[in-house]
C-alpha positions in Angstrom: 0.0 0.0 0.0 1.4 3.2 -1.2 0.5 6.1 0.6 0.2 10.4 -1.0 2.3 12.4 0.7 1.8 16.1 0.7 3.1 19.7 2.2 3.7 20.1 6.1 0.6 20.2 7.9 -0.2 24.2 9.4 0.8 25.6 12.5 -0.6 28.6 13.9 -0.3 30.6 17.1 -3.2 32.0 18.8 -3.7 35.2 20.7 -4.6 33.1 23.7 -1.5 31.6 23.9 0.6 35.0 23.5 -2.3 36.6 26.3 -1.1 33.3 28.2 2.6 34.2 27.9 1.8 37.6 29.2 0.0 36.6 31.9 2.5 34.2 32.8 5.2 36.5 32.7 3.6 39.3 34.9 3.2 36.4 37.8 6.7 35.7 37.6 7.8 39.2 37.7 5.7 40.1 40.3 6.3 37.4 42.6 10.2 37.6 42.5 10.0 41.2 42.9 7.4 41.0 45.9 10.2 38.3 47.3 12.9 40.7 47.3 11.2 43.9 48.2 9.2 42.3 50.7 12.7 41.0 52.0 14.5 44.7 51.8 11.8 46.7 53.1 10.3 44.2 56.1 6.8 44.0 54.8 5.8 40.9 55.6 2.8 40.6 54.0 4.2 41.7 50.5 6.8 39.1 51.4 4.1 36.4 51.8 2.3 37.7 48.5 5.5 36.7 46.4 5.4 32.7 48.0 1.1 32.8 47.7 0.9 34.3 44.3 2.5 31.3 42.0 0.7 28.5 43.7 -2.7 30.4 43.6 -1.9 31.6 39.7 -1.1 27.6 39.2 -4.5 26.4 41.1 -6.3 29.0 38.7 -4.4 27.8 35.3 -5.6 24.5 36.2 -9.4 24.9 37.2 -9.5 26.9 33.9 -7.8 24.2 32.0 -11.0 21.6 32.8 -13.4 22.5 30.1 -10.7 22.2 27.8 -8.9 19.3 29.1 -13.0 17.6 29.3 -13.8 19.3 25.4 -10.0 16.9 24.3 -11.0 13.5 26.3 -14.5 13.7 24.7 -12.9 13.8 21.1 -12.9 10.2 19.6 -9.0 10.1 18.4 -8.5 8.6 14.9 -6.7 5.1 14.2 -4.4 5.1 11.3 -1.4 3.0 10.5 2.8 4.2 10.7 6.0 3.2 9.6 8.7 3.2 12.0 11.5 5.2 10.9 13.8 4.3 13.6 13.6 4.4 17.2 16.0 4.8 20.2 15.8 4.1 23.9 16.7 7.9 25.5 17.2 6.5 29.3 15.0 4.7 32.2 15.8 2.0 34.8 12.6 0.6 35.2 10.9 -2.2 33.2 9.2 0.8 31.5 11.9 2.6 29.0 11.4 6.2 27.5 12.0 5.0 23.5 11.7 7.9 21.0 10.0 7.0 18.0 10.1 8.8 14.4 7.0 7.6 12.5 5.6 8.1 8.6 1.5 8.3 9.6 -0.7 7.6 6.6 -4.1 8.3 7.8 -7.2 6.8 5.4 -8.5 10.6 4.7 -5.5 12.6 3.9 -2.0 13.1 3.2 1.0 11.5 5.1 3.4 12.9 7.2 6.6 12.4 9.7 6.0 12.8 13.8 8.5 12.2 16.7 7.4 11.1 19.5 8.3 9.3 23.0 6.5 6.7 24.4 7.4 4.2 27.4 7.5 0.8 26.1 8.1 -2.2 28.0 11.6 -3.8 27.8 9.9 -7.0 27.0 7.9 -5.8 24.2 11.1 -3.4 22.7 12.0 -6.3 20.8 8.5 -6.0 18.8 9.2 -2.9 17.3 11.9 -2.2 14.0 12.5 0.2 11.6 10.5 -0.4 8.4 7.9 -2.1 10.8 3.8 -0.5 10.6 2.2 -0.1 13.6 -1.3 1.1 14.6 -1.5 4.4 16.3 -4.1 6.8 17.2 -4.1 10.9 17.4 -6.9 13.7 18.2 -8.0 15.0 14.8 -6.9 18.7 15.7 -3.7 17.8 17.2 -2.0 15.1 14.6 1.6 15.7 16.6 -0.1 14.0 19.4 0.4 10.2 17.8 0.5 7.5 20.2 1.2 3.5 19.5 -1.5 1.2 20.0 -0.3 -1.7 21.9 -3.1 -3.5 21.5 -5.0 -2.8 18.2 -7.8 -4.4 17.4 -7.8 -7.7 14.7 -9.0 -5.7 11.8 -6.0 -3.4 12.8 -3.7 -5.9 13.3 -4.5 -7.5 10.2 -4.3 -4.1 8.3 -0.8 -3.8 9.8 0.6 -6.8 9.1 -0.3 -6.9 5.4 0.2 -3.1 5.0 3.4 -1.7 3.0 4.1 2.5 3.4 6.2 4.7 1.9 8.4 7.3 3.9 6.9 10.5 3.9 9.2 13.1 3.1 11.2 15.0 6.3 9.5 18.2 5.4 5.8 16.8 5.8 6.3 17.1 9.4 3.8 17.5 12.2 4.7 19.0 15.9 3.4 21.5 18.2 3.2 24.7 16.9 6.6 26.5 18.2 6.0 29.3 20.5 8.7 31.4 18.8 10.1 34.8 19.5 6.5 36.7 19.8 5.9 34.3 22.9 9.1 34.8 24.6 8.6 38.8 23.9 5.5 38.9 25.5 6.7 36.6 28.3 9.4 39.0 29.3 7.4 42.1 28.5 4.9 40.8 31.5 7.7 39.6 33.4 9.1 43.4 33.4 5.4 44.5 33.9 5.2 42.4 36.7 8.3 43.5 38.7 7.5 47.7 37.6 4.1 47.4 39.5 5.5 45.8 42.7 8.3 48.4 42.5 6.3 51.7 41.5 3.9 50.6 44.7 6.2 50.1 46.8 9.0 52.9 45.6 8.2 55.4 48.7 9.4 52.5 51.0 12.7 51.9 48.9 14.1 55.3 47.8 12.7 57.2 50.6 14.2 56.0 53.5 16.5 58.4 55.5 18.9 56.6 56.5 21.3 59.4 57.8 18.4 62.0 59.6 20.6 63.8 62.3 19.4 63.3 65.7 16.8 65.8 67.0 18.1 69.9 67.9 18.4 71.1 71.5 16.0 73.5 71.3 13.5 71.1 69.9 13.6 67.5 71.2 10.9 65.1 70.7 12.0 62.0 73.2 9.6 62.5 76.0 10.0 59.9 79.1 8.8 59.8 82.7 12.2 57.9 83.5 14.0 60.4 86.1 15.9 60.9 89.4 14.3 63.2 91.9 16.2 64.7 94.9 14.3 66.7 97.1 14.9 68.5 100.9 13.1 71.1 102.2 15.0 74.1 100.7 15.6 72.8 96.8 14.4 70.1 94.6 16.1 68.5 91.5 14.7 66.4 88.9 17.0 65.0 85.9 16.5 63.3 83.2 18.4 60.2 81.4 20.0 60.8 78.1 18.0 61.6 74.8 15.3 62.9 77.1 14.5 67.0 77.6 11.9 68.9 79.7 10.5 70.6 76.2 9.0 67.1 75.6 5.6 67.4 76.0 4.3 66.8 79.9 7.7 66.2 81.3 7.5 69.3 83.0 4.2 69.0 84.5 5.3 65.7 85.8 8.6 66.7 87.3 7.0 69.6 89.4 4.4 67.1 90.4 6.7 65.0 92.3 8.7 68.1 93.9 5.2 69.1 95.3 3.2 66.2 95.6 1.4 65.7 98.9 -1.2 68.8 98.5 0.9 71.2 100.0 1.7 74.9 99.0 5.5 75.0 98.0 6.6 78.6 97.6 9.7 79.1 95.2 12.3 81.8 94.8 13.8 80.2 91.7 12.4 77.8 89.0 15.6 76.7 86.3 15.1 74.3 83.7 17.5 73.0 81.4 17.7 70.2 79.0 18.0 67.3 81.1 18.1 68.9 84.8 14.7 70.8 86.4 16.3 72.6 89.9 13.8 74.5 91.9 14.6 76.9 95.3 11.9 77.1 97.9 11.1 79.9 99.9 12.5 79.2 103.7 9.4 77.9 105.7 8.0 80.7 108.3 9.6 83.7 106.6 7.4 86.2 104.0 9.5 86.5 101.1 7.7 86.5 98.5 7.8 83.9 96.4 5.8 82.1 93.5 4.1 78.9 93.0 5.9 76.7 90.7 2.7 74.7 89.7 1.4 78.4 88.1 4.2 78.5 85.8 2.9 78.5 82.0 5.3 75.7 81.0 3.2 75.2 78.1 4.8 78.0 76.6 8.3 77.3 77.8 8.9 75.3 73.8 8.0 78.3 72.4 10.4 80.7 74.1 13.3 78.5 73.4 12.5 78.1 69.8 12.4 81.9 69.5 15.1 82.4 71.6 17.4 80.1 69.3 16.2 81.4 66.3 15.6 84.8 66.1 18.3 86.3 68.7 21.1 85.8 66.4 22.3 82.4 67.8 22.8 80.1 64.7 24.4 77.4 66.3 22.5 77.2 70.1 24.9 75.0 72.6 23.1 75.5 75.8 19.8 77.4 76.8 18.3 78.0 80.6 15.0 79.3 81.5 15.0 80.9 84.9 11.6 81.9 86.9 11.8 84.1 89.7 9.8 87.0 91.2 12.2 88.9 93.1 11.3 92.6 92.1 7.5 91.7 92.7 6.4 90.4 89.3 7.0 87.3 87.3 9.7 87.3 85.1 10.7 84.3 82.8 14.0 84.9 81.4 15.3 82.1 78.5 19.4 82.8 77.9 20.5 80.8 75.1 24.6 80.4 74.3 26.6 79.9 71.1 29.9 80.7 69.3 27.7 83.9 68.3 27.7 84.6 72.1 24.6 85.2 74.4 20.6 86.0 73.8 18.0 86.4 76.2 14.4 86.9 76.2 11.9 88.0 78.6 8.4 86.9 79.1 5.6 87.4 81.9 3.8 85.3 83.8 1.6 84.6 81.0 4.9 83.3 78.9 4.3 86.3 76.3 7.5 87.8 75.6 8.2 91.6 76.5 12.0 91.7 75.9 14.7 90.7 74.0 18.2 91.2 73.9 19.6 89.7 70.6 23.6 87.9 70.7 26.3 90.9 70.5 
């Protein structure tokens, strides 16, 4: 039996398998990105993203494959006979050997053509199959390339088989998968780059925007508030200090530290009220005399940031090293007085009891 031989059967790609590729690519890129930038910034959740985000695109491919895998097995696969071209075993330990097959097809209803294939055939029955022998295989219609050898045709086959005599079809009347080519791999690493520009554009503020070298907080200004202190007090002074990287301009630390100097209800009159950074000092008035005195709970300390800020700004003083405020009322009125120090030399500012300021006396 002679069979027609005729041109190579069509290939074609399919936007679905380029929109595939894309899609493929962009879970790739955005996974391995989320891994890293997860990793660099300590966002755990974006870290956690990048492991989830294959095996859920995976799961999905899957579920969506079903129709199509159900639409395949439902297709009744033709029977035709092939000619072995030659055959090799490619590896395999078992009693079941990997042997790649080339084969000349000659189906009833059309022209035939040259497949390779690999198909696990027992070592027992590897002895059953030679070149120039024809054997029945079957294929889907749609997918000729997919040719598998019947190990067990039926007797009509068999008998076909055995009396049958093909012809080689020609090498370039040959079937296979269409090739995925260079548009695939394009579109793979376009959505691979896609991918790994989202995760990175979302997440940029986090990785270029880090300060890694902010300067520690000014003097005049700090923003470390603590109630962690040692209080000393007798019944002419008190002192309150504060640990390192602490200040009395951090909001409350004040109110606190004069709290414990006069806890216990009592009415503490004060000659002198100094604050510094770390170190709160306050001078009573001696008990049974009538000097007169003011009540360091009346103090507007709320205002006590304020006047330092001015002070170390606007006095002159550029580069402040040290500032005191002092409250006393030795002339009869309040009188707040902030003195700030720098290589510029010495500013002061005056404020009532109200913390507005009514003098100033600028470095110089």
């Amino acid at each position: 039996m002679t069979t027609p031989t005729g041109a190579p059967l069509p290939t074609h790609r399919t936007p679905v398998v380029l929109a595939r590729g894309l899609l493929t690519g962009g879970v790739v890129g955005t996974s391995l990105t989320a891994l890293v930038v997860g990793g660099i910034v300590g966002n755990v959740p974006l870290f956690v993203a990048g492991l989830v985000l294959p095996a859920v695109y995976g799961l999905l491919f899957f579920l969506a494959g079903i129709p199509r895998r159900a639409r395949e097995a439902a297709v009744v696969p033709r029977t035709a006979l092939a000619m072995i071209e030659s055959l090799e075993a490619v590896g395999g330990e078992t009693s079941d050997i990997p042997v790649r097959f080339e084969l000349t097809v000659a189906p009833d209803d059309g022209p035939a053509y040259r497949v390779e294939i690999t198909q696990d055939i027992n070592l027992v029955d590897l002895s059953d199959y030679r070149p120039r022998d024809v054997v029945v295989v079957q294929y889907p219609p749609d997918r000729p390339w997919r040719v598998r050898i019947v190990k067990r045709p039926t007797p009509e086959w068999e008998d076909r088989a055995a009396s049958a005599r093909l012809d080689s079809a020609p090498g370039t009347a040959r079937a296979a998968a269409p090739p995925e080519g260079c548009a695939f791999g394009f579109v793979m690493l376009l959505g691979l780059l896609l991918g790994a520009a989202v995760v990175v554009l979302l997440f940029r503020a986090d990785l270029f925007d880090r300060d890694d070298t902010a300067q520690p907080p000014s003097p005049a200004r700090p923003s470390v508030s603590s109630t962690s202190s040692t209080t000393v007090l007798s019944s002419a002074s008190g002192t309150v200090s504060l640990g390192p990287g602490q200040s009395f301009l951090g909001k409350g630390e004040l109110d606190r530290a004069i709290g414990s100097l006069t806890k216990g209800g009592a009415t503490h009159q004060a000659l002198t009220v100094v604050v510094r950074e770390h170190l709160l000092s306050v001078v009573f008035s001696p008990t049974g005399t009538q000097t007169m005195g003011l009540d360091p709970r009346a103090l507007p300390y709320g205002r006590f940031p304020a006047l330092v800020d001015e002070a170390t700004t606007t006095l002159g003083v550029h580069s402040p090293g040290t500032w005191q405020i002092t409250a006393e009322r030795l002339t009869g009125s309040l009188v707040i007085r902030v003195v700030v120090t720098g290589p510029e030399g010495t500013a002061s500012l005056e404020a009532n009891g109200q913390g507005k300021v009514v003098r100033r006396t600028p470095a110089g």
